[in-house]
N, C-alpha and C positions, 0 to 999 in steps of 0.2 A: 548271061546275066551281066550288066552292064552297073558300074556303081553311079548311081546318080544321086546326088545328094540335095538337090532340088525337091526333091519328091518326100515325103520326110518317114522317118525310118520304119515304124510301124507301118508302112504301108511296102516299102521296101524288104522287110522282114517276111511278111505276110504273100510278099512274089518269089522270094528263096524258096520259102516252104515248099511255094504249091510247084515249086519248078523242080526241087528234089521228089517228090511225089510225083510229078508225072513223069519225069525222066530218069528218074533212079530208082524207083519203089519205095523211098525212104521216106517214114512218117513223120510228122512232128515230133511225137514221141520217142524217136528213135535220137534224133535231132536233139531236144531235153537230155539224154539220159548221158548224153555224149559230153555236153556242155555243163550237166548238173545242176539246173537249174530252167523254171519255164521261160518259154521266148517271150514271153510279156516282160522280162527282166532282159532281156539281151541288150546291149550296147555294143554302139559305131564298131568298135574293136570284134564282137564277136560276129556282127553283119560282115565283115571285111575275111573273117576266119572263113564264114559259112560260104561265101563267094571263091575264095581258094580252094577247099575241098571240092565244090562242084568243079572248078576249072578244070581240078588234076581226076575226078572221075568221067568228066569231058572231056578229057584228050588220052586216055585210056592211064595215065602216071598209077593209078591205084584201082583200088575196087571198092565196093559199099563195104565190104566186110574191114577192109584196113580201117574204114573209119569207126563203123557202126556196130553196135552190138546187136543182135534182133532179142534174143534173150533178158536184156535190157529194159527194150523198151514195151515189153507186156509187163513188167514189173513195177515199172511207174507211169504214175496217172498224174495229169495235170491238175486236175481238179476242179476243173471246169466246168462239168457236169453238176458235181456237188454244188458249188456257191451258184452257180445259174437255179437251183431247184432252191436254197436258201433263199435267193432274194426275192424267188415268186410270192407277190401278195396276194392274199386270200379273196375270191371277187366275193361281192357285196350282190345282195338280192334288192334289186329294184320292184316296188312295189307304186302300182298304178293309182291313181287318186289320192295318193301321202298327202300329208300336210305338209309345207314348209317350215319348218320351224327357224331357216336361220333367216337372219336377220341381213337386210338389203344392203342399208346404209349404213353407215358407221356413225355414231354418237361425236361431235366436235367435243374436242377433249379438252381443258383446261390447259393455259398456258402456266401455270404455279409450278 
């Protein structure tokens, strides 16, 4: 994992992750619980953090456990689940032959 700051950070955040996941076993969530907070909140400073942890469990310096708690991270929930099912709108029944009822054009409005 290479710092490039071209690339802009939520998408840089979003290549940590999945590269502790597939090369570490470590989940987002484990990642949260570590930092206290979701990585939708992370800043430059904690991108730079999460880059040195993988170096040093990249070249053997530590283990997942020196950083991560597993016990942890089934504890806490992003809650991402939750607000994605919050903001689903209700769908609407389309009915064949309706009337129109709204109105095409807009009325020229009074300059007063």
């Amino acid at each position: 994992m290479l710092v490039n700051s071209q690339v802009p950070l939520k998408d840089r955040i979003a290549n940590a992750l999945r590269g502790y996941k597939e090369q570490h076993r470590v989940t987002q969530e484990m990642i949260e619980a570590k930092f206290g907070y979701n990585a939708d909140s992370f800043t430059e400073y904690d991108y730079v953090e999460l880059i040195n942890i993988f170096n040093s469990l990249r070249n053997g310096l530590s283990k997942v456990d020196d950083w991560f708690n597993k016990d942890d991270a089934k504890k806490q929930s992003s809650g991402l689940g939750a607000d994605f099912q919050a903001q689903v709108e209700p769908k609407t029944e389309v009915i064949p032959n309706a009337t129109n009822d709204i109105p095409i054009e807009q009325p020229e409005l009074p300059l007063e």
